[in-house]
SERO-4910 file (N, C-alpha, C, O; in steps of 0.05 Angstrom, whole numbers):
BEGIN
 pado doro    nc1    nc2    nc3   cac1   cac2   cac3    cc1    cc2    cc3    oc1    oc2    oc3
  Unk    A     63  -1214    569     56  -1207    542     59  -1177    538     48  -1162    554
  Unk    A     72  -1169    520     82  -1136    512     59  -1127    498     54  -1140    478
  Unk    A     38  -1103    505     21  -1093    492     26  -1074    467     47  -1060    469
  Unk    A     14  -1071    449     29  -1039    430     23  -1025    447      3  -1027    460
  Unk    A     42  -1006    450     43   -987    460     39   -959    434     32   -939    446
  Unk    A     41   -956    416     42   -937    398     10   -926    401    -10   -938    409
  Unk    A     12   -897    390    -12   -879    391    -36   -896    385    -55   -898    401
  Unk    A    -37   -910    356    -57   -907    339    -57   -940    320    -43   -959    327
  Unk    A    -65   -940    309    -73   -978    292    -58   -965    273    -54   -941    273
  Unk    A    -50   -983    254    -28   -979    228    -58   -969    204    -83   -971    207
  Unk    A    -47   -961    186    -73   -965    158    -77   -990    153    -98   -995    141
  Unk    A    -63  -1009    159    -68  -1042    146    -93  -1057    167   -111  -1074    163
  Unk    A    -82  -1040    194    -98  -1054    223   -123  -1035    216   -145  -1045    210
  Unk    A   -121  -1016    216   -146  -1000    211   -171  -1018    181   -193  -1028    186
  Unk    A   -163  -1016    162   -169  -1022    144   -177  -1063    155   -195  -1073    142
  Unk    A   -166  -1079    173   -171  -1105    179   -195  -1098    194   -215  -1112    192
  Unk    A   -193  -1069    214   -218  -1067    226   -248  -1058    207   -271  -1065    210
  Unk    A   -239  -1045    194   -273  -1044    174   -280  -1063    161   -304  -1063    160
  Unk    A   -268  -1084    148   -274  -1106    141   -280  -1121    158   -300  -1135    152
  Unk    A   -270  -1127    187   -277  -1143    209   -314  -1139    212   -330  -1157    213
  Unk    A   -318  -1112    215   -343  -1103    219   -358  -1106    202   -380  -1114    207
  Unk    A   -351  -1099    178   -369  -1104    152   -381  -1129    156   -405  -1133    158
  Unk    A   -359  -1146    156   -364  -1179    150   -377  -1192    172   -380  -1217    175
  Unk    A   -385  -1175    185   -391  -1189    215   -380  -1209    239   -390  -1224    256
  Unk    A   -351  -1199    231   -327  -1206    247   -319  -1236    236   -323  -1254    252
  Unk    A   -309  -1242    213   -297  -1261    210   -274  -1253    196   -270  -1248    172
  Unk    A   -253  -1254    225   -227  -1246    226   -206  -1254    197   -191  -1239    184
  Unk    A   -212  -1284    193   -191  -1298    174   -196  -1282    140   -181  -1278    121
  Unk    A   -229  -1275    144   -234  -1251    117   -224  -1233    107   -214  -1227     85
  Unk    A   -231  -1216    141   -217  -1189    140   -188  -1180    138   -178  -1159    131
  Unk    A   -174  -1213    148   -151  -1208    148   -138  -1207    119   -118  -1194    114
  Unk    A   -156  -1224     97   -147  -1230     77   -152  -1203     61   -134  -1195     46
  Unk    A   -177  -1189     63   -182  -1162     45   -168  -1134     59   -167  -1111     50
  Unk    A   -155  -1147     88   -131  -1120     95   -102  -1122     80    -86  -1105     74
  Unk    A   -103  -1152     76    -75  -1139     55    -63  -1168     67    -53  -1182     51
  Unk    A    -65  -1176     94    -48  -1199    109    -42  -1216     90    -52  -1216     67
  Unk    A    -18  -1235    101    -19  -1260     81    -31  -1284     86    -25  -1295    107
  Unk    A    -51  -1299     68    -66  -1315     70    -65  -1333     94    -85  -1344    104
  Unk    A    -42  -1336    103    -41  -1355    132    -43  -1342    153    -50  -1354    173
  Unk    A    -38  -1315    155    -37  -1291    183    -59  -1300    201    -82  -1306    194
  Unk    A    -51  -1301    220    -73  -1307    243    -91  -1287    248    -80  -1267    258
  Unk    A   -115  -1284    244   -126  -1257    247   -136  -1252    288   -145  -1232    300
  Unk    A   -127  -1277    298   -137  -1280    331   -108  -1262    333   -110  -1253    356
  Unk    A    -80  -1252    321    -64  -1236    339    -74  -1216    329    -77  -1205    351
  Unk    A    -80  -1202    316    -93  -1174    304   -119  -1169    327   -120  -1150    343
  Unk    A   -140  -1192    324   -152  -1186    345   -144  -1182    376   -157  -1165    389
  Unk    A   -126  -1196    387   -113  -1190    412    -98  -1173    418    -86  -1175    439
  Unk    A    -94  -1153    401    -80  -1131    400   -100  -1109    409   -119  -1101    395
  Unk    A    -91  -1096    443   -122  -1089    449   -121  -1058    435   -133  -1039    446
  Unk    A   -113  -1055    419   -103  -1021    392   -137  -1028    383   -159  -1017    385
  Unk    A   -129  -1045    375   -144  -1057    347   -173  -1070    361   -195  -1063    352
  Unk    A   -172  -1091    383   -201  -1093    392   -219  -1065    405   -244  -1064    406
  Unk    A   -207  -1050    412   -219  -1024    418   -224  -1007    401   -240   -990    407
  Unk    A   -212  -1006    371   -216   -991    350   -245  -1014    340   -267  -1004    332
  Unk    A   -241  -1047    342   -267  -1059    335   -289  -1053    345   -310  -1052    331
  Unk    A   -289  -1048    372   -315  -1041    393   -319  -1013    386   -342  -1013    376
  Unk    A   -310   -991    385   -314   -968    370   -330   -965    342   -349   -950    337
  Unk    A   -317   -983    323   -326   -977    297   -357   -990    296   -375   -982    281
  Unk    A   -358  -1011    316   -389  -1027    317   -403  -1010    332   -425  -1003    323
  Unk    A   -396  -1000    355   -414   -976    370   -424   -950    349   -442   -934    354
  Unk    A   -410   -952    331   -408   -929    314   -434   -940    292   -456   -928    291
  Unk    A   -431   -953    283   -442   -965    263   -471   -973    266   -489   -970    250
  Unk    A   -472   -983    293   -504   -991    308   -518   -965    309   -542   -961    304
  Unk    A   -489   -941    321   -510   -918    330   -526   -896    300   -546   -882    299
  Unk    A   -507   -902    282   -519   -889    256   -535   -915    237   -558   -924    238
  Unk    A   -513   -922    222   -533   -942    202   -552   -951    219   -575   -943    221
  Unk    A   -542   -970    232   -565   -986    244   -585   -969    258   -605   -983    255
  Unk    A   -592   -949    270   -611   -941    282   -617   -930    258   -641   -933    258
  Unk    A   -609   -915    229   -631   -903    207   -644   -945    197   -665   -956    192
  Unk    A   -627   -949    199   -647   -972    186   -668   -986    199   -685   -998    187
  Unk    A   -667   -983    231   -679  -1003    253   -709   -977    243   -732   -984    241
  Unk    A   -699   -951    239   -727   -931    236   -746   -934    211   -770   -928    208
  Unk    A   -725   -947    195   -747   -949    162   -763   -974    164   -785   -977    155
  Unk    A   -750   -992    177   -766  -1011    189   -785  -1008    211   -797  -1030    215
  Unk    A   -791   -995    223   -808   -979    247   -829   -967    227   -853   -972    229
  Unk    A   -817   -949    203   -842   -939    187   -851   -953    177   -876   -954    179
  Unk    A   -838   -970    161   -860   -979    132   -876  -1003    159   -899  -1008    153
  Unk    A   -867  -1016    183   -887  -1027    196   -913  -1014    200   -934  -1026    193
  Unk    A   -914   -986    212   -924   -968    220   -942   -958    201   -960   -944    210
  Unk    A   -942   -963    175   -952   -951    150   -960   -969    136   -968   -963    113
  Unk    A   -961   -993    144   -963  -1022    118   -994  -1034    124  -1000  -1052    139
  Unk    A  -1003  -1024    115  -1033  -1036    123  -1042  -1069    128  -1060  -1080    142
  Unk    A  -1020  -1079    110  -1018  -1108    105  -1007  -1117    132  -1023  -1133    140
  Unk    A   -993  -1115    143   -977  -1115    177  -1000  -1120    189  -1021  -1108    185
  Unk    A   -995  -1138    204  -1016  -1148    224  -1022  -1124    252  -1008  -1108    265
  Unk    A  -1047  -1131    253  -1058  -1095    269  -1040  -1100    296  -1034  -1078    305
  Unk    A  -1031  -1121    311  -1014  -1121    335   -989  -1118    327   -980  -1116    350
  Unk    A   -964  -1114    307   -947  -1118    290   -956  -1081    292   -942  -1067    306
  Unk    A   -973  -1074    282   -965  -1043    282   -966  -1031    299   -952  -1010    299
  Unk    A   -985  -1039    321   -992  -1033    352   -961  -1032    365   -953  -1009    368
  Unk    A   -947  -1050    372   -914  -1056    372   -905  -1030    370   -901  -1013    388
  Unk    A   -903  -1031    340   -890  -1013    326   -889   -983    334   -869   -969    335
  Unk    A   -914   -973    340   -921   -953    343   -910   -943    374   -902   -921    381
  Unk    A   -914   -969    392   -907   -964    419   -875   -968    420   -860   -957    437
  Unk    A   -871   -976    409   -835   -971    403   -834   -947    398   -819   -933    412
  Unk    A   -847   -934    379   -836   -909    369   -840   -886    390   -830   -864    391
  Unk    A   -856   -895    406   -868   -875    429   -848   -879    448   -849   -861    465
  Unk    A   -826   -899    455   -813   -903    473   -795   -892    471   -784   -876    486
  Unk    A   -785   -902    443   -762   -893    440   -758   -855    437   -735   -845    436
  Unk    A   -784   -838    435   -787   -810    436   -781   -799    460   -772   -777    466
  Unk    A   -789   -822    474   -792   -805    500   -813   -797    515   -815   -784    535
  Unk    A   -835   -812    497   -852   -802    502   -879   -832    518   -903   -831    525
  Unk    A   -861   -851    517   -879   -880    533   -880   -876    553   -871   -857    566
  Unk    A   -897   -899    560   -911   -907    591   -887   -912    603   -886   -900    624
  Unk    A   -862   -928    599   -844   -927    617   -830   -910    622   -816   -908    642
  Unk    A   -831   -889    599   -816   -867    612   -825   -841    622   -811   -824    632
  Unk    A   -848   -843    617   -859   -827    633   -868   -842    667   -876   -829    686
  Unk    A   -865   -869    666   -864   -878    700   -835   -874    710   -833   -869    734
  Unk    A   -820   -875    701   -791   -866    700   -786   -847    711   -770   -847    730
  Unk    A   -801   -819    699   -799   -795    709   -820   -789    737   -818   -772    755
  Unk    A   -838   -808    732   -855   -805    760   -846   -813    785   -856   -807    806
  Unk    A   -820   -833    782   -804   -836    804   -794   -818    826   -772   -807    821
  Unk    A   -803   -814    847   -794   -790    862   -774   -807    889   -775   -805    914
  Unk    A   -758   -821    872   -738   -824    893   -715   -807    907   -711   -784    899
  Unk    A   -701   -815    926   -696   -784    939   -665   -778    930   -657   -757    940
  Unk    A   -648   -791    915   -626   -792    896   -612   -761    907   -612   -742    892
  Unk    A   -604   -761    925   -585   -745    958   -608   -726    965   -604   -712    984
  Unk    A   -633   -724    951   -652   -700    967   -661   -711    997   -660   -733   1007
  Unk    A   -669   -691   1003   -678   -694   1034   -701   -719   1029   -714   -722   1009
  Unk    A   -701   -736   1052   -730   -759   1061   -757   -733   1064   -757   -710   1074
  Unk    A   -779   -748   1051   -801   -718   1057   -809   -712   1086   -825   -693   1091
  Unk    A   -794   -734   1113   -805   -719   1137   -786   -697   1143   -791   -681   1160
  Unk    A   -754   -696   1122   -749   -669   1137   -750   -650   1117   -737   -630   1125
  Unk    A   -761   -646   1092   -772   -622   1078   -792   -608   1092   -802   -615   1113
  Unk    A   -795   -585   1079   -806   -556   1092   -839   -569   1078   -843   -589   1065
  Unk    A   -859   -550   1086   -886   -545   1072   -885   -541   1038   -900   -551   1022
  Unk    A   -863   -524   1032   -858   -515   1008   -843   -533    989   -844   -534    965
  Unk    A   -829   -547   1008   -809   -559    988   -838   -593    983   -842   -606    963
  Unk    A   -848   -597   1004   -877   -619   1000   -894   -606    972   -902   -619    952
  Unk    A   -896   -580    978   -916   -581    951   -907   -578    930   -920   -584    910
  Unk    A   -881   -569    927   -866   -572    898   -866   -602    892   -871   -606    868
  Unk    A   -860   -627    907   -851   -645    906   -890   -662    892   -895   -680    876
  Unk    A   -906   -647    908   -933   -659    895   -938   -636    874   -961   -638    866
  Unk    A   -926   -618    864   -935   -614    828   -919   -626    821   -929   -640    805
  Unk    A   -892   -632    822   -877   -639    791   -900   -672    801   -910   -680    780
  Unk    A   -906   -685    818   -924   -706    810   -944   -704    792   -949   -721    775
  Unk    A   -961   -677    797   -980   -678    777   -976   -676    749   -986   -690    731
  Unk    A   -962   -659    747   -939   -657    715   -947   -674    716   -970   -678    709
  Unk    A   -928   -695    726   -919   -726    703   -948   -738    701   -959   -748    681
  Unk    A   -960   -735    726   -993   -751    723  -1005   -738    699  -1013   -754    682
  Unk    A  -1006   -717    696  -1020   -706    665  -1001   -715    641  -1012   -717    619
  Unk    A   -975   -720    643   -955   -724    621   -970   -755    617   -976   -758    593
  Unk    A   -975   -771    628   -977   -793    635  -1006   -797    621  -1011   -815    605
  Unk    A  -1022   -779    630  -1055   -786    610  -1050   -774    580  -1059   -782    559
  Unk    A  -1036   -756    585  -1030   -758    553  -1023   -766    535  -1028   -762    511
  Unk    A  -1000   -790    556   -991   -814    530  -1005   -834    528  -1001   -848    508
  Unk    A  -1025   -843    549  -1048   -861    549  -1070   -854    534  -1086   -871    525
  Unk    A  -1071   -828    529  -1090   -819    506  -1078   -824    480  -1089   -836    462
  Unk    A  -1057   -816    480  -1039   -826    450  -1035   -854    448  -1038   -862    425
  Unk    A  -1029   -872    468  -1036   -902    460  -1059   -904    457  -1061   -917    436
  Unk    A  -1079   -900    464  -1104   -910    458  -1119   -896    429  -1139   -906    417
  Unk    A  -1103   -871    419  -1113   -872    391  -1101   -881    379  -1110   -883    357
  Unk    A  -1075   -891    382  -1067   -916    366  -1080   -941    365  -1088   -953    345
  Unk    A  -1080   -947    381  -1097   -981    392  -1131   -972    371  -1143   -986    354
  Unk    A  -1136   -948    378  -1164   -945    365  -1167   -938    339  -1189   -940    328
  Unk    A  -1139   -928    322  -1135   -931    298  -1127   -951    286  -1131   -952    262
  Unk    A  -1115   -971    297  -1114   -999    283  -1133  -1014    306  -1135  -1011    330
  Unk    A  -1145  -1031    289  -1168  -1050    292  -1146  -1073    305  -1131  -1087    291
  Unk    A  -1148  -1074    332  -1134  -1098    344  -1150  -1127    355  -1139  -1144    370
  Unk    A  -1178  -1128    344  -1196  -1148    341  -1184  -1169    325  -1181  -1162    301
  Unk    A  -1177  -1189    330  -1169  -1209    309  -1197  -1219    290  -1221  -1222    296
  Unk    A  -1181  -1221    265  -1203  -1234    244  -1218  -1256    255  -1210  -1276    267
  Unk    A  -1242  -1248    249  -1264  -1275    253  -1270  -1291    226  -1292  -1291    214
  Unk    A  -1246  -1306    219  -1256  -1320    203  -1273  -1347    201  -1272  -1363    182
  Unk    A  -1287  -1348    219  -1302  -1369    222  -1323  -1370    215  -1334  -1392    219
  Unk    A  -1340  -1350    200  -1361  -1350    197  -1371  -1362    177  -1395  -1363    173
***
């Protein structure tokens, strides 16, 4: 099978690829709003690896802007909606802490002191041992700090379920 070989996707292939994505990949669509003729197979457009690599691009693209401003407005108004169930914002909040940089997993992440080409600690020096136990304590204080920040979240929303039984 002969690949294109040319630089770049035509404007017609280009233009099949934003519609591909728009539409959420239903090729026979896209093929129809790029211009193709109603019977064009849109599976050779896609097998044209020009054009599936311009598709994986334009969706990487698209996840990494739209979709992450939108995945965030949805993170806020959770985060802000009083009506949101208090575990629903709890979530929310710990997502937003993860995704900062600033969660429990990533700060155990960074407490990892695996030896990734450094020396094993029986053949480090005295010095190079106690550097290796502060950056521990770092992260151990990085670490109560974000457990302090989860817990005034947890303690700002009421995570007691309703007692409606009474």
């Amino acid at each position: 099978m002969r690949h294109d070989t040319s630089p770049c996707i035509s404007p017609q292939q280009e233009r099949f690829v934003e519609e591909y994505v728009r539409n959420g990949g239903n090729g026979k669509a896209a093929a129809v709003a790029a211009g193709y003729a109603e019977g064009s197979s849109a599976s050779g457009l896609i097998g044209n690896h020009k054009v599936r690599e311009a598709i994986e691009l334009k969706r990487d693209t698209e996840i990494k802007t739209t979709g992450a401003s939108q995945a965030w407005i949805v993170m806020q108004s959770l985060l802000t909606d009083p009506s949101a169930p208090a575990q629903v914002r709890f979530q929310a909040a710990r997502w937003t802490l993860e995704a900062s940089g600033h969660g429990l997993s990533a700060v155990a992440a960074a407490l990892h002191l695996g030896k990734s080409g450094k020396k094993d600690l029986y053949e480090m020096s005295a010095s190079e041992l106690a550097e290796v136990v502060e950056r521990g304590r770092q992260q151990l204080e990085s670490m109560r700090h974000v457990v302090q920040e989860m817990k005034s979240v947890e303690n700002a929303i009421d995570l007691k379920p309703d007692d409606d039984t009474k």
